[in-house]
Residue frames as a rotation matrix with the C-alpha (Angstrom) as fourth column:
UNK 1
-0.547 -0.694 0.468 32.79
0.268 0.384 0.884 27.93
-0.793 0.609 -0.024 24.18
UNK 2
0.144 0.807 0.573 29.63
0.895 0.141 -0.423 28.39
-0.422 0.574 -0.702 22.10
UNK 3
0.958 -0.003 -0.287 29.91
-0.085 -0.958 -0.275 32.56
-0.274 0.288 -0.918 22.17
UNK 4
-0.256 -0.888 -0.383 34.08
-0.542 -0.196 0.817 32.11
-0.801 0.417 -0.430 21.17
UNK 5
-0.592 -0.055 0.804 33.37
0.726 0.397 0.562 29.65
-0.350 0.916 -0.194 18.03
UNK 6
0.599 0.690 0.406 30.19
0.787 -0.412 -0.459 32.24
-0.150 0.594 -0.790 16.97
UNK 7
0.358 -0.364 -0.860 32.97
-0.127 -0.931 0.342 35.09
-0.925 -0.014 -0.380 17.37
UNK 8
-0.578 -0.672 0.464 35.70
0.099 0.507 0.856 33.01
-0.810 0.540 -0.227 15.29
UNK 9
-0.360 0.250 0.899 33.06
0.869 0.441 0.226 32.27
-0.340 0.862 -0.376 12.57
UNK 10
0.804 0.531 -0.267 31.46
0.383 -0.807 -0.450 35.83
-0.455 0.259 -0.852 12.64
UNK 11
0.744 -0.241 -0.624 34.95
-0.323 -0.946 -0.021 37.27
-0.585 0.217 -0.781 12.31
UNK 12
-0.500 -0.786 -0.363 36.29
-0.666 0.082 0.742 35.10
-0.554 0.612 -0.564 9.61
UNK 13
0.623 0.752 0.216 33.63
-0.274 0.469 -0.840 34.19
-0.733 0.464 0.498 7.13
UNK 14
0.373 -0.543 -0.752 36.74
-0.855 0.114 -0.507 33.15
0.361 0.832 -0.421 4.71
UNK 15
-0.682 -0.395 0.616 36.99
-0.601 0.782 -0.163 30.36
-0.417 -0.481 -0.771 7.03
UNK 16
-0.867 0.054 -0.495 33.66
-0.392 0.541 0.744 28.52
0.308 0.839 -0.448 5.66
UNK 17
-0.837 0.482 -0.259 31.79
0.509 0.860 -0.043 27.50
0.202 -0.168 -0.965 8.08
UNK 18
-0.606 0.524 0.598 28.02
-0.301 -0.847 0.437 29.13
0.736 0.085 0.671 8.57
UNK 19
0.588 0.800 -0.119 27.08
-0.139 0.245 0.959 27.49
0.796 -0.548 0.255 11.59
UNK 20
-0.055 -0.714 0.698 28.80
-0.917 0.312 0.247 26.66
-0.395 -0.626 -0.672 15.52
UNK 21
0.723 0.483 0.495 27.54
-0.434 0.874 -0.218 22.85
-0.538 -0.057 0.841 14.29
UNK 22
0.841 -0.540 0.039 29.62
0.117 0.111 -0.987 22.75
0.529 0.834 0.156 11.04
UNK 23
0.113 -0.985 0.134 32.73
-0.636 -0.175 -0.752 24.56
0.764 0.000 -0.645 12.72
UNK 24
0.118 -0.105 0.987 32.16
-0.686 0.710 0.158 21.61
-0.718 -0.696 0.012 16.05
UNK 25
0.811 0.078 0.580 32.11
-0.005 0.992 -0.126 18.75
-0.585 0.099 0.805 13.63
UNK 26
0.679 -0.733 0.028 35.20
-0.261 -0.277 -0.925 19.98
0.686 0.621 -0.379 11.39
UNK 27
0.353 -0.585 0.730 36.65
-0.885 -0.461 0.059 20.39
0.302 -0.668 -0.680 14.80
UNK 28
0.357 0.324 0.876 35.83
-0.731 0.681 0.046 17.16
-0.582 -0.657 0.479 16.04
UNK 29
0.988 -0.079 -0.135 37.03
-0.031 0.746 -0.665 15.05
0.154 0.661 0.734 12.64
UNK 30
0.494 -0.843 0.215 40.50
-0.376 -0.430 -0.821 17.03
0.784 0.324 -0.529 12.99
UNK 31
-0.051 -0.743 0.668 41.04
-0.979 -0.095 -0.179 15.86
0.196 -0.663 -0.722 16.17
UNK 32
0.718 0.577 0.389 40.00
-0.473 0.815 -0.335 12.15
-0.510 0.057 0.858 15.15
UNK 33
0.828 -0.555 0.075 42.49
-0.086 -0.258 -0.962 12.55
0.554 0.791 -0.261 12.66
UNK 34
0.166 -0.923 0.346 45.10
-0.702 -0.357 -0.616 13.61
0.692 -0.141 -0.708 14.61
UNK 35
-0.098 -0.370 0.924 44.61
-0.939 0.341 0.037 11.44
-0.328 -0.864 -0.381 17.27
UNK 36
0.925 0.195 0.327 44.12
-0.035 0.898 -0.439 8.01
-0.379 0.394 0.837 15.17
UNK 37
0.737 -0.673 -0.057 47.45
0.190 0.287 -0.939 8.80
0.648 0.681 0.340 13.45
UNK 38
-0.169 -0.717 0.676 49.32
-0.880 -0.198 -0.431 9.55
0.443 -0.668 -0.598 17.18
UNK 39
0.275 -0.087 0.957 47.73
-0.681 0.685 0.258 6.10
-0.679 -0.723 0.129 18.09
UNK 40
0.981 -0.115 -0.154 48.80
0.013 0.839 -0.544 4.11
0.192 0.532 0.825 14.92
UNK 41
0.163 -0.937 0.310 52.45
-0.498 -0.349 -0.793 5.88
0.852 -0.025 -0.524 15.56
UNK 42
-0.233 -0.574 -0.785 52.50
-0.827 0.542 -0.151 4.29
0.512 0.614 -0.601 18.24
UNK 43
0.892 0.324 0.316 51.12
-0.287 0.945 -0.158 0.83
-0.350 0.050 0.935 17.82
UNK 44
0.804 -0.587 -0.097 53.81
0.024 0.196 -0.980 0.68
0.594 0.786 0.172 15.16
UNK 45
-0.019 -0.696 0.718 56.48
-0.763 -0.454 -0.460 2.10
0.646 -0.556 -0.522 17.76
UNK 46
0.328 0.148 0.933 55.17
-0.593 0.801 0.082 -0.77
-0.736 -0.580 0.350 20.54
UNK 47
0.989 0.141 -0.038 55.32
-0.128 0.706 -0.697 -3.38
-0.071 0.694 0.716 17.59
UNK 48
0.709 -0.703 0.054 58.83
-0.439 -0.501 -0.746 -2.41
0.551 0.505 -0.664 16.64
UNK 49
0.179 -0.315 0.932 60.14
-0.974 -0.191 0.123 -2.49
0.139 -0.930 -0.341 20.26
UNK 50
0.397 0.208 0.894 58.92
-0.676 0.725 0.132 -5.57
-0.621 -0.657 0.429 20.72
UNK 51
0.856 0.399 -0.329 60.31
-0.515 0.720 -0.465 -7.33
0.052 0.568 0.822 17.82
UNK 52
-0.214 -0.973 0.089 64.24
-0.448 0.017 -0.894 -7.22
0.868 -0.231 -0.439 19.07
UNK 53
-0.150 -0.010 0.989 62.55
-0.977 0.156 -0.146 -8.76
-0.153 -0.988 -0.034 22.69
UNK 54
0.673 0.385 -0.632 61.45
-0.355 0.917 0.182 -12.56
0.649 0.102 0.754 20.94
UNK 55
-0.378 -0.776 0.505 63.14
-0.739 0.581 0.340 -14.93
-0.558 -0.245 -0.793 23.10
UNK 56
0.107 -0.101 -0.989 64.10
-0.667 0.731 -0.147 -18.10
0.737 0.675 0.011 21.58
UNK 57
0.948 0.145 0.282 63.93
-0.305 0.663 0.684 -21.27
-0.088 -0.735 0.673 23.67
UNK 58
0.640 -0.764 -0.082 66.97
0.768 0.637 0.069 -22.48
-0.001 -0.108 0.994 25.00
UNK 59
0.104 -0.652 0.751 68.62
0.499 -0.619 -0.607 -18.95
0.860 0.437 0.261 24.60
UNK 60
-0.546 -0.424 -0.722 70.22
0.834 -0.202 -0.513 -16.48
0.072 -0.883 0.464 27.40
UNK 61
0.545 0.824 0.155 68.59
0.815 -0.564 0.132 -13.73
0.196 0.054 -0.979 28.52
């Protein structure tokens, strides 16, 4: 993986990054990112679901 990020960064210095470190921790935030906002989706989605399931005492099921 190391020699494909040093290609990437050699052959697109309009990308920014001047190290493999810099273009791993960019990498790494993005996919923090992405994956905090696919686990708040759903939390929110579970949450939702679950509010149409309350049972009330004394009610049918």
């Amino acid at each position: 993986m190391k020699e494909e990020i040093e290609r990437i960064i050699d052959s697109d210095r309009k990308l920014g990054f001047v190290s493999v470190q810099e273009f791993v921790k960019d990498a790494i935030r993005r996919n923090i990112i992405q994956y905090s906002s696919i686990s708040c989706e759903k939390r929110n989605s579970a949450s939702n679901g679950n509010e149409n399931k309350v049972k009330v005492k004394g009610e049918a099921n």
